[in-house]
C-alpha positions as CSV (number, residue, x, y, z in Angstrom):
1,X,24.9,-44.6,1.9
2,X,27.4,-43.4,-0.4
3,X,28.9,-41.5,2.6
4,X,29.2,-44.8,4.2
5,X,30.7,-47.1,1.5
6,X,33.2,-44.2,0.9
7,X,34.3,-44.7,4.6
8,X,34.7,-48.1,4.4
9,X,36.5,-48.9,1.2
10,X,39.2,-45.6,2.3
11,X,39.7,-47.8,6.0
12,X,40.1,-51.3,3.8
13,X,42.1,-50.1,1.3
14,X,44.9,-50.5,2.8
15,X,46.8,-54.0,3.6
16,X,46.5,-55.7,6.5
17,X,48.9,-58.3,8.2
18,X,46.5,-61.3,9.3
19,X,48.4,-61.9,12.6
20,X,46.8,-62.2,16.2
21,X,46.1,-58.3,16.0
22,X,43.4,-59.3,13.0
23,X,40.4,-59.8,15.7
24,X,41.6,-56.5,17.7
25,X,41.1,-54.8,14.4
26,X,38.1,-56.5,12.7
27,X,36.2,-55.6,16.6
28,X,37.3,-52.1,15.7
29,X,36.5,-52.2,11.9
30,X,33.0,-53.3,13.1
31,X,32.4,-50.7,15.5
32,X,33.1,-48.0,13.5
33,X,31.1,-49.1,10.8
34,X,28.2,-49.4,13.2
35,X,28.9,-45.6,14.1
36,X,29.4,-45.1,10.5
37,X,25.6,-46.3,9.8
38,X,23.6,-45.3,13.2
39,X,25.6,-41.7,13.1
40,X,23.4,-40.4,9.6
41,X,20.1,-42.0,11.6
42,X,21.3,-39.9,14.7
43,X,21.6,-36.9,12.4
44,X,18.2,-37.5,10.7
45,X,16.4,-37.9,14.5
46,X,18.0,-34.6,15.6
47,X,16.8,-32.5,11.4
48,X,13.4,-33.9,12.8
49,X,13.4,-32.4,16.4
50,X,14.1,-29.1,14.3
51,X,10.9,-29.7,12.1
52,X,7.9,-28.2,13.4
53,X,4.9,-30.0,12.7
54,X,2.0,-27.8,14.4
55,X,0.0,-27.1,10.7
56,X,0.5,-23.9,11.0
57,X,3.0,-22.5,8.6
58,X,4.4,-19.1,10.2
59,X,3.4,-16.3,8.5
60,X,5.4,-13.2,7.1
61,X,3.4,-10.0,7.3
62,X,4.4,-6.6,5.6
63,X,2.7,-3.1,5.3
64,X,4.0,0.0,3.8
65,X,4.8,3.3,3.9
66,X,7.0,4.3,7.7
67,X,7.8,7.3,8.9
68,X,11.3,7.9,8.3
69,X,12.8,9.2,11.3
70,X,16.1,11.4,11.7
71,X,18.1,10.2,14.7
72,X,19.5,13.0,17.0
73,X,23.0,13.6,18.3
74,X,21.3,12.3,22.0
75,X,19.8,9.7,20.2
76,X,16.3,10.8,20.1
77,X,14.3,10.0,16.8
78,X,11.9,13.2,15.4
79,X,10.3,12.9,12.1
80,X,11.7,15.9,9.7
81,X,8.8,15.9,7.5
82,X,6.8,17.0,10.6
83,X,8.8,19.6,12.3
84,X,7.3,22.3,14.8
85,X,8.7,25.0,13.1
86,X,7.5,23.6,10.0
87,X,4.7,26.1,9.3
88,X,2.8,25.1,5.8
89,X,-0.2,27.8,6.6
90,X,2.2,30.8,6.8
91,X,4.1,29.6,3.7
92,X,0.6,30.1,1.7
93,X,-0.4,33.1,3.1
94,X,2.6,34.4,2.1
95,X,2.4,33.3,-1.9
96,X,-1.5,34.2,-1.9
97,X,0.3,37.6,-3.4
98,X,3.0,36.2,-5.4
99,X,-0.3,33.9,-7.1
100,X,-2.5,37.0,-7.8
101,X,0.6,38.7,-9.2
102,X,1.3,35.9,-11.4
103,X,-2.1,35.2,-12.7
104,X,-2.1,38.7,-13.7
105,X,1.4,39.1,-15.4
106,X,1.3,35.8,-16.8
107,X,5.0,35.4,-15.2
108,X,5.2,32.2,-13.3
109,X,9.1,32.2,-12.9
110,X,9.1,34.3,-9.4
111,X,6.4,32.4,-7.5
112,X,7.2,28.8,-8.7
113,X,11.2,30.0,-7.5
114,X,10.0,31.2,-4.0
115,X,7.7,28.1,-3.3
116,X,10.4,26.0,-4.7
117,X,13.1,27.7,-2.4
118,X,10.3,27.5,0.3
119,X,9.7,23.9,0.0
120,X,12.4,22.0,-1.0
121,X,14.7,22.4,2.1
122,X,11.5,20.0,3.9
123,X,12.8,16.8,2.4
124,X,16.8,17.5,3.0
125,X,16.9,14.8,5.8
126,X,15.0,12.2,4.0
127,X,16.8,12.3,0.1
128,X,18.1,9.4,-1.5
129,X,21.1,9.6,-3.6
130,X,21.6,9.1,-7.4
131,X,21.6,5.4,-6.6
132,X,18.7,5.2,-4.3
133,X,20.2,5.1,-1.2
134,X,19.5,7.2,1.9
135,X,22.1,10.3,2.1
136,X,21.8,11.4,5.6
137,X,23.0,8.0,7.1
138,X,21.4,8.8,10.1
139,X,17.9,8.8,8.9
140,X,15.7,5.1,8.8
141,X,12.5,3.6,9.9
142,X,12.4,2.9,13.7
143,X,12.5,-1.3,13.0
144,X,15.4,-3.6,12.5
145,X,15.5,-7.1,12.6
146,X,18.4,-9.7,13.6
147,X,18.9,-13.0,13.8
148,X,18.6,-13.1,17.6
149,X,15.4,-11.2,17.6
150,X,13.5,-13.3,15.4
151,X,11.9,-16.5,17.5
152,X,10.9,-19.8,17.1
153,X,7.0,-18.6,18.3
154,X,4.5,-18.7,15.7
155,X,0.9,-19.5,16.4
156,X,-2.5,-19.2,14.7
157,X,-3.0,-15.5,14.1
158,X,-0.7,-12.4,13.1
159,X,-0.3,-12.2,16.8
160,X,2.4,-15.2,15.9
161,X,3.3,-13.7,13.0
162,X,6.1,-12.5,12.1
163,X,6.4,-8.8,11.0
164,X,8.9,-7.2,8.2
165,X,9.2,-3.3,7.3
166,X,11.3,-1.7,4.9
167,X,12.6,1.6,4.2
168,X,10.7,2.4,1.4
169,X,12.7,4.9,-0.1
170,X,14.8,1.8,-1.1
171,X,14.3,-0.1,-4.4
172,X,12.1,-3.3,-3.7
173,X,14.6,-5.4,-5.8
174,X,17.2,-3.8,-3.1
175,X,15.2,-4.4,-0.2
176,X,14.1,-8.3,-1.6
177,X,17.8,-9.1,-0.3
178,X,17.4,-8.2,3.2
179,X,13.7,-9.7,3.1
180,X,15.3,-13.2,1.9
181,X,17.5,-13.6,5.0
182,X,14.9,-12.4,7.2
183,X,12.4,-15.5,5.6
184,X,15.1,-18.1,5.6
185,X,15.6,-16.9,9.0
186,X,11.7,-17.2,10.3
187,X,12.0,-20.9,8.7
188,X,15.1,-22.0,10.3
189,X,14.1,-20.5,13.6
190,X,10.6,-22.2,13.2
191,X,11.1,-25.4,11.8
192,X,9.2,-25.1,8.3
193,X,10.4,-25.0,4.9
194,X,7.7,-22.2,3.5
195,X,5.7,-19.3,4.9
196,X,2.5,-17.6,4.0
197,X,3.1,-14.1,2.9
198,X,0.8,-11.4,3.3
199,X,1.5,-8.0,2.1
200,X,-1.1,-4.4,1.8
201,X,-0.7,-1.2,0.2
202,X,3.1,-0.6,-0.6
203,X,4.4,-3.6,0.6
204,X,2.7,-5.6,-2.6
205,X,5.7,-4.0,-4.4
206,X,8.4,-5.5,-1.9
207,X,6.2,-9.0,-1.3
208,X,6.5,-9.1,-5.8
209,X,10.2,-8.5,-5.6
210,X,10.9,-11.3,-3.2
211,X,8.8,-13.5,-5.2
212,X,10.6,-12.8,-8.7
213,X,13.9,-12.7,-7.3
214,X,14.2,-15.5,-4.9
215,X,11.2,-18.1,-5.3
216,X,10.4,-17.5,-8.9
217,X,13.9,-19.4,-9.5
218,X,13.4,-22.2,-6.9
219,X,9.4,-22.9,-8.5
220,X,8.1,-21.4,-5.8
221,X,9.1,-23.8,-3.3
222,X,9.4,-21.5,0.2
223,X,5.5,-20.5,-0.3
224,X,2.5,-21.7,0.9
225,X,0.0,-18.8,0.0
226,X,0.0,-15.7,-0.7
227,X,-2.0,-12.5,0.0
228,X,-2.2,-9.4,-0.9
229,X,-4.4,-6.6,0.8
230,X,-5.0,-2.9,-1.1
231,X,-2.4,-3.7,-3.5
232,X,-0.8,-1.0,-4.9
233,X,1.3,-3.4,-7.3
234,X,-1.2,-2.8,-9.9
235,X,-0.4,0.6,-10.5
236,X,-2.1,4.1,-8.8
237,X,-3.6,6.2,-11.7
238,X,-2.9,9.4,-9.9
239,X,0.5,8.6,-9.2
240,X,0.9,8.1,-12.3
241,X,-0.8,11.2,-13.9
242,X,0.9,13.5,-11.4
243,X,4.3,12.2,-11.6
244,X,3.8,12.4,-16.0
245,X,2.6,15.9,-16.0
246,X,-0.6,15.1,-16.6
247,X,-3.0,16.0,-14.3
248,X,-6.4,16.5,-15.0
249,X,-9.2,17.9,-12.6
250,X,-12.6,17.1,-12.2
251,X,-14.8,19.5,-10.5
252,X,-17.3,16.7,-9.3
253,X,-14.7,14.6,-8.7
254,X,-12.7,16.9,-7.0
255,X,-15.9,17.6,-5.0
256,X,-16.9,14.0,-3.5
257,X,-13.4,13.8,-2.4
258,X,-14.0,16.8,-0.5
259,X,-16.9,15.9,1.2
260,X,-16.1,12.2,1.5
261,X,-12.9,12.4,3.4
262,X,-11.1,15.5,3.9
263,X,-13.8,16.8,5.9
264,X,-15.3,13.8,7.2
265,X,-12.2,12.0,8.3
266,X,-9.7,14.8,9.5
267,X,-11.5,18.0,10.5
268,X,-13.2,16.8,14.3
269,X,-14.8,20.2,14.7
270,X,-18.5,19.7,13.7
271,X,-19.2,23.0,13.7
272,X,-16.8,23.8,11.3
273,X,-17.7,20.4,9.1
274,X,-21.1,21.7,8.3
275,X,-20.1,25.3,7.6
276,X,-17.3,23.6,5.4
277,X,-19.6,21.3,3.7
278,X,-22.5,24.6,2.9
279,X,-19.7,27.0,1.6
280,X,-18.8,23.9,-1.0
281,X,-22.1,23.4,-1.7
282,X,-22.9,26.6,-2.9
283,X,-19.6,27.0,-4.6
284,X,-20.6,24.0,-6.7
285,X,-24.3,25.2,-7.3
286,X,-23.4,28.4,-8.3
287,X,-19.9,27.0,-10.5
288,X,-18.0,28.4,-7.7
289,X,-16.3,25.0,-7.1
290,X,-16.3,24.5,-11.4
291,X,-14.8,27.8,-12.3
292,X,-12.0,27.0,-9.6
293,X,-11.1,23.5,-11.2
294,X,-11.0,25.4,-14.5
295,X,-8.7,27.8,-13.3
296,X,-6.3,25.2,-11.6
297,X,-6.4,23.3,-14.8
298,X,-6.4,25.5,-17.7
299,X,-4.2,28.2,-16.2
300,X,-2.5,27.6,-12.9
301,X,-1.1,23.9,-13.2
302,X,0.5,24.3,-17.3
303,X,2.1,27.2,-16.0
304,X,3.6,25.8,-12.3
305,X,3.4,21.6,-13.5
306,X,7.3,21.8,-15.1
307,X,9.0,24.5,-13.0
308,X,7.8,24.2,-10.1
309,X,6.0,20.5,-9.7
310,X,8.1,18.3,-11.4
311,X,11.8,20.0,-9.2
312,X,9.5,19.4,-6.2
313,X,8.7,15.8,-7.2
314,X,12.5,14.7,-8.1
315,X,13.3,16.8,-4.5
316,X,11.8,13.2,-2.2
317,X,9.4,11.3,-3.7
318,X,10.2,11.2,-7.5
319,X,13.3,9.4,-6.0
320,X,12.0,6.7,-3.5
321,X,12.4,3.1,-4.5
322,X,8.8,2.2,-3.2
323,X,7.0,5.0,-4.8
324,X,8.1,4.6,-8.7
325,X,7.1,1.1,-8.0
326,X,3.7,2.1,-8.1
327,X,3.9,3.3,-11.3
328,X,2.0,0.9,-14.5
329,X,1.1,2.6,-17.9
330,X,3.2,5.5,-18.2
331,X,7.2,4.5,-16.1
332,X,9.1,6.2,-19.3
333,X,7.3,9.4,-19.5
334,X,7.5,9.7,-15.7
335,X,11.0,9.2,-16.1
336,X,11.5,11.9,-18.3
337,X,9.0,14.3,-16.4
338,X,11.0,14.0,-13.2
339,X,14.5,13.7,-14.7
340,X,14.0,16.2,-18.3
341,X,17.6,16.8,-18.5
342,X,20.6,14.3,-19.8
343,X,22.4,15.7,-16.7
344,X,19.0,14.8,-14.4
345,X,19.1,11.8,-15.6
346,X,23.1,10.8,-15.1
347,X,23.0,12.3,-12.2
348,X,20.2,9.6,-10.9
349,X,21.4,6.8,-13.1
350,X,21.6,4.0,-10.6
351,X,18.1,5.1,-9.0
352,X,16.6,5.2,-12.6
353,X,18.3,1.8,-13.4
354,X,16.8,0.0,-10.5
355,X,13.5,1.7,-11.2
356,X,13.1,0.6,-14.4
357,X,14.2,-3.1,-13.7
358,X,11.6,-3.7,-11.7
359,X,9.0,-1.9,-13.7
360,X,10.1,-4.0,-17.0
361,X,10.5,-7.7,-14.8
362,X,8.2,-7.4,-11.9
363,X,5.6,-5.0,-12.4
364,X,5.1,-5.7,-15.5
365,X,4.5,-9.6,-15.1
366,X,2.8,-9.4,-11.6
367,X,-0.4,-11.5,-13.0
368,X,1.8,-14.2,-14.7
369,X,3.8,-14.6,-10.7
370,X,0.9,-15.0,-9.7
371,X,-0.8,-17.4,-12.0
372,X,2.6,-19.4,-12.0
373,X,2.2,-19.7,-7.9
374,X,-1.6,-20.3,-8.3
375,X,-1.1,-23.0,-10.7
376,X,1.0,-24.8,-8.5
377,X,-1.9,-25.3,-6.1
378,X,-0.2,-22.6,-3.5
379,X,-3.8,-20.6,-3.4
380,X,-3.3,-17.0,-4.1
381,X,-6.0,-14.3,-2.4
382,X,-6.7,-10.5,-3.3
383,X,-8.6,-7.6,-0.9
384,X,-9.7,-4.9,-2.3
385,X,-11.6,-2.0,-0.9
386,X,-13.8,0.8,-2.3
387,X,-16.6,2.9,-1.5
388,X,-15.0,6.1,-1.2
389,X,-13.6,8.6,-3.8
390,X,-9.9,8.6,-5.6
391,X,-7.8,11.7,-6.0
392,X,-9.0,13.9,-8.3
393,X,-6.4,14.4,-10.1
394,X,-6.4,11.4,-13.1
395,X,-9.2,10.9,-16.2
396,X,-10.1,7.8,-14.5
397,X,-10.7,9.1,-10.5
398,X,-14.8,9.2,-10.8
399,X,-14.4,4.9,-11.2
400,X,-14.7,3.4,-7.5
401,X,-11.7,3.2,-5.3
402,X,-10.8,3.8,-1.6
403,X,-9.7,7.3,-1.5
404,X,-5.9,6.1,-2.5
405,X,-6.3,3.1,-5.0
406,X,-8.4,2.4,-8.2
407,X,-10.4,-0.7,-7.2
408,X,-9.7,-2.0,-10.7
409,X,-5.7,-1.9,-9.9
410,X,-6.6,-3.6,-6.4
411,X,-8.0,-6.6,-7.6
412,X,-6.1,-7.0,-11.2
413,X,-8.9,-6.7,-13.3
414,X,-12.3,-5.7,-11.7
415,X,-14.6,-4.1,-13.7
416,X,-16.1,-1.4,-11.7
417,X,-18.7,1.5,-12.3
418,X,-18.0,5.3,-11.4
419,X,-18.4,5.8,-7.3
420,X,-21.9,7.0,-7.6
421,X,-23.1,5.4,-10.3
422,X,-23.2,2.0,-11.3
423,X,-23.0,-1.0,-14.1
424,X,-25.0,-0.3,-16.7
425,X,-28.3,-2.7,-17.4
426,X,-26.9,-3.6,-20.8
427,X,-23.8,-4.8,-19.2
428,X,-25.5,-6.5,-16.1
429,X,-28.0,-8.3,-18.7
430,X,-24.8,-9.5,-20.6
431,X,-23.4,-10.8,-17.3
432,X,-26.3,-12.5,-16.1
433,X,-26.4,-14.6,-20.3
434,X,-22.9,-15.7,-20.0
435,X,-23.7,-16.8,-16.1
436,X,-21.2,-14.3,-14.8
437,X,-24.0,-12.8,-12.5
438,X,-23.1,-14.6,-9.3
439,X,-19.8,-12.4,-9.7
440,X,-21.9,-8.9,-9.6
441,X,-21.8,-6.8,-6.2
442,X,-25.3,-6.3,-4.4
443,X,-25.0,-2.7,-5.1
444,X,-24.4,-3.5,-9.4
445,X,-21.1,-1.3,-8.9
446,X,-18.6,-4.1,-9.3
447,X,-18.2,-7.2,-11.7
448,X,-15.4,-9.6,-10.2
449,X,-15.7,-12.2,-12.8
450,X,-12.9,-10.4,-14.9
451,X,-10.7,-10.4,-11.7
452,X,-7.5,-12.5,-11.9
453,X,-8.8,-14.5,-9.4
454,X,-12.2,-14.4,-9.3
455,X,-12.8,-17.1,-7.1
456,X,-10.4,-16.2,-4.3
457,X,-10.6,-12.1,-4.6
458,X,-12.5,-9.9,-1.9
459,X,-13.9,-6.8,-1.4
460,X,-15.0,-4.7,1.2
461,X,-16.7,-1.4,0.8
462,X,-16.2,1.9,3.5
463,X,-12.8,0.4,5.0
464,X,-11.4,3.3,3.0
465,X,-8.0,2.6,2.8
466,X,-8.0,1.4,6.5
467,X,-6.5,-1.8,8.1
468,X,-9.1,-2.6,10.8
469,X,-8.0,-5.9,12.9
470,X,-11.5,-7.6,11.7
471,X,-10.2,-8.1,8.4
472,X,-6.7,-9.7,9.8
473,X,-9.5,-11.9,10.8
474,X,-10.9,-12.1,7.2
475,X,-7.4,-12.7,5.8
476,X,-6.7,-15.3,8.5
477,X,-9.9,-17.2,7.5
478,X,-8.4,-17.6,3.6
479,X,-5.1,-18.6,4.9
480,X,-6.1,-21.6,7.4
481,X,-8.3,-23.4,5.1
482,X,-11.8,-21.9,6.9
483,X,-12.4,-19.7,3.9
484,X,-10.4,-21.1,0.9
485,X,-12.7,-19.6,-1.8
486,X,-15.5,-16.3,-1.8
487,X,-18.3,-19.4,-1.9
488,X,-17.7,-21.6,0.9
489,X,-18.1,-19.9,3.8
490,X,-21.3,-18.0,4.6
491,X,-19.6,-15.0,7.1
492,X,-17.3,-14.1,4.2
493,X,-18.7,-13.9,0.8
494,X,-16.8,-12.3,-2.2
495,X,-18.5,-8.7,-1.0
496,X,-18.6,-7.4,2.7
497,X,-19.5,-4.1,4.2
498,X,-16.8,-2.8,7.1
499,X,-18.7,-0.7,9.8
500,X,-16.3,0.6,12.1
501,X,-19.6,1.8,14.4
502,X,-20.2,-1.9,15.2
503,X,-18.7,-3.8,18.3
504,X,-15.5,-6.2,16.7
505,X,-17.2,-8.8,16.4
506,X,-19.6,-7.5,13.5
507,X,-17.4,-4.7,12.1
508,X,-17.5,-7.0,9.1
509,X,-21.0,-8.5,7.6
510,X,-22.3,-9.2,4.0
511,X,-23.0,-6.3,1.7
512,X,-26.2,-5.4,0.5
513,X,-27.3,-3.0,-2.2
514,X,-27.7,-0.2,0.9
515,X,-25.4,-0.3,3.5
516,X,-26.2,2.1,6.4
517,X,-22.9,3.2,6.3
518,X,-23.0,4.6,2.7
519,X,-22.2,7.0,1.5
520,X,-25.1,8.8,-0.3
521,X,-23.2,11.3,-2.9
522,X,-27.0,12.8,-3.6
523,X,-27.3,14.0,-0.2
524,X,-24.7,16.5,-0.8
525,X,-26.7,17.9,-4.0
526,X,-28.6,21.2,-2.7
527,X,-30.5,21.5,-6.3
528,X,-30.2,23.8,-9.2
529,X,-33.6,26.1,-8.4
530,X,-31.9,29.8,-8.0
531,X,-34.2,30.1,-4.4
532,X,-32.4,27.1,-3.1
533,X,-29.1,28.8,-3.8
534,X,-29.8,32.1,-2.3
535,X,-31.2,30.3,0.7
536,X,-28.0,27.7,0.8
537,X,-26.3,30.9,0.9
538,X,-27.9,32.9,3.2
539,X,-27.6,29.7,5.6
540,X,-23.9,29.6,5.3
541,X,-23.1,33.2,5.9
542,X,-25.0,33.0,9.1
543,X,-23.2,29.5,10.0
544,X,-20.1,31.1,9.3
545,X,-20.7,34.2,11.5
546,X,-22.1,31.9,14.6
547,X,-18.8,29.9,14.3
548,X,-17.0,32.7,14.2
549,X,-18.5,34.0,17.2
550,X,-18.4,30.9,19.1
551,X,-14.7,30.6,18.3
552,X,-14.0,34.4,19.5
553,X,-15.8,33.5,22.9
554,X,-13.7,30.9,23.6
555,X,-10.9,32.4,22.7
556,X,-11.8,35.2,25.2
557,X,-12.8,32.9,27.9
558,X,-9.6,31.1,27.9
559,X,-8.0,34.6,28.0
560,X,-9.8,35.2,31.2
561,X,-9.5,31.7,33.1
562,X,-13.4,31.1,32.6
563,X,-15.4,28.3,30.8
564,X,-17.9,28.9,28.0
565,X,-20.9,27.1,28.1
């Protein structure tokens, strides 16, 4: 309207001779004030053909870490960190020596200098500079987005989603830039003014970026909901204690990680599983496995944890953007573990800069982003996963997880119960008084009432750190309306059970205090009688020699062209 008068009173502002011309002029004057007014309607009618109005707000899904790849002079992309002639077995066969020599001198200085000079050349291709940005230029993650590539198609599922990935050796606040254009430009292209945003692992760090940067300013007003899967924004405890110098190992720990997924989930020889899983077993029963930890931790790591960890650390991933992001309790005294020296620490200034802005602004206030997008009735969901065993390499890695991240850290708050263990009675008996008992896990190890969100936080148990399509499913039921809370719809309650054994369809069902997919730390326990050991033992030897056999035949038949049956 204003637009409008304006026109008008600029036209009639000027005099006007009332001679015959006045009509000729007044038909004019009216005509181009009927432009004038049905013009803006025009206007309006074409802003609305842009405007989608399917219900389905497009949604932006991110996951972390890439492989960075190092792009050939023929154009071909390899990943450096996995080389052929990268051979990490004959690099420790040759230091087996330089260790025994060490641990009987006392003199660290040679080995930790040979493994450093050994090791260090690995990440040449993939370092960052002292400001966080990538120095071979020629190195990136095989995705890139432009305008012309991203569509107006969005539909019900991820399958109409639209996908973002990120180099995460860049800062998140850095990379928050990049994701902005990329969100403005799904809603342009698609005709809606906010997204859904759903983020796992890594990405939780970049998704929190965007949020303080660009929506936290603007109240929010680009989002719809938001979801975050194995968030690693919370912190990861064994980040933290590795990259602070303060690593401490558990033999028991150490242990069940051992049995529950290095083992189980990348060695596909059977054979060679079992014969694994005996020779552990007897080096826990007889303090085999115990005495080792010891070692590591009482001699080995004080003596290799500053010369030799910490250069390799600040070498690749003591410098990537997406990495120190993970880091809660302890950012300063990971600072000065990686970077000890004033010259360290000028040298990476604009790195450390960057790092610690985000730590202080974003990581920091995660749960009050949150709560602030929450309390504007733009519903805010959690996944967390557990069942398996952290690293053991943190005070706190007996407490359930999912191999990578403290299930605690996950969900912003839950309290949880070590991985074979569970809640105590006194505590479950407090739970049930105060009416918190609907909140406690069939199998007692969890308590979600202390959760952020209690209401709208998940968890499933033996997904181990996995992304299986059934819980895109899951996250797709939160996100249009069919699941808006843990309570209202029957196929996804607040705890579920993934079985990856089971057809799609029921990959995904209700937890119960046993799932058959458990794992049962006790079965691993061979006793303490000294008869059971010997015989443990004995059984392994003779394991070990059949393998070996069997292995030799084969080895021999292949030399001769024949098959082994």
């Amino acid at each position: 309207m204003y637009e409008r008068k304006r026109c008008a009173k600029i036209i009639l502002k000027y005099p006007v001779r009332r001679n015959k011309s006045m009509k000729s002029f007044k038909k004019v004057l009216a005509v181009f004030l009927c432009a004038a007014m049905i013009v803006p309607g025009l206007c309006i009618g074409v802003y609305a053909s842009d405007t989608c109005d399917c219900g389905n707000t497009p949604i932006v899904y991110m996951y972390g870490k890439q492989t960075i790849y190092l792009t050939r002079e023929d154009g071909s992309k390899v990943n450096p960190l996995a080389r052929d002639d990268l051979d990490i077995g004959g690099m420790v066969k040759e230091v087996v020596p330089d260790i025994a020599k060490s641990m009987a001198t006392g003199n660290w200085d040679e080995y930790c200098e040979k493994v450093y000079n050994m090791l260090a050349p690995i990440w040449k291709d993939v370092k960052v500079d002292g400001n966080g940005y990538p120095i071979n230029p020629n190195t990136g993650i095989a995705y890139s987005w432009s305008p012309e590539t991203v569509t107006s198609r969005h539909s019900y599922g991820f399958d109409g989603g639209f996908l973002y990935l990120f180099d995460w050796r860049l800062s998140p606040m850095d990379v928050a830039d990049d994701m902005h254009e990329f969100i403005e430009t799904v809603k342009k292209k698609t005709g809606h003014d906010k997204v859904v945003l759903v983020s796992r692992c890594m990405a939780t760090s970049y998704e929190m970026a965007y949020l303080y940067k660009y929506e936290r300013p603007r109240n929010y007003s680009g989002i719809e909901k938001v979801v975050l899967f194995n968030p690693s924004t919370g912190g990861l405890n064994w980040l933290e204690s590795a990259f602070s110098g303060k690593v401490v190992i558990d033999p028991d720990s150490a242990y069940r990680y051992i049995q529950g997924s290095v083992f189980e989930d990348k060695v596909n020889d059977d054979a060679l599983v079992e014969v694994l899983k005996l020779v552990f077993n007897s080096l826990k029963e007889t303090y085999g496995l115990n005495l080792a930890c010891k070692l590591l931790q009482n001699k080995i790591y004080p003596a290799v944890k500053d010369k030799l960890f910490a250069r390799l650390v600040k070498e690749f991933y003591g410098t990537a953007g997406g990495v120190l992001a993970m880091i809660r309790e302890n950012f300063d005294e990971c600072i000065d573990y990686i970077y000890p020296t004033d010259a360290d620490k000028a040298e990476y200034a604009g790195l450390i800069e960057k790092a610690k802005y985000y730590h202080d602004n974003v990581t920091m206030h995660v749960a009050d982003i949150l709560k602030e997008i929450d309390a504007l009735g733009k519903p805010v969901a959690i996944y967390g996963e557990y069942g398996g065993q952290q690293r053991p390499v943190s005070a706190d890695a007996a407490y359930c997880g999912d191999y990578s991240i403290a299930l605690d850290d996950q969900t912003l708050g839950a309290t949880v119960s070590k991985v074979d263990g569970r809640l105590s009675d006194k505590y479950l008996a407090a739970a049930a008084a105060e009416g918190r008992d609907k909140y406690i896990s069939p199998d007692r190890q969890v308590d979600a009432s202390t959760c952020l969100f209690p209401d709208t936080t998940w968890f499933i148990k033996n997904a181990n750190h996995e992304f299986p399509a059934v819980i895109d499913y899951l996250m797709l039921s939160f996100i249009r309306g069919k699941a808006p809370d843990v309570w209202s719809n029957e196929a996804y309650p607040q705890y579920l059970n993934f079985n990856p054994d089971a057809p799609l369809s029921g990959q995904l069902e209700p937890a119960q205090e046993v799932n058959a997919n458990d794992i049962d730390w006790a079965a691993y326990e061979t006793g303490d009688a000294t008869i059971t050991i010997i015989l443990e033992t004995i059984n392994t030897i003779i394991k070990t020699v059949n393998y070996l056999i069997k292995t030799i035949k084969e080895i021999v038949a292949v030399a001769k062209g024949t098959v082994v049956a």
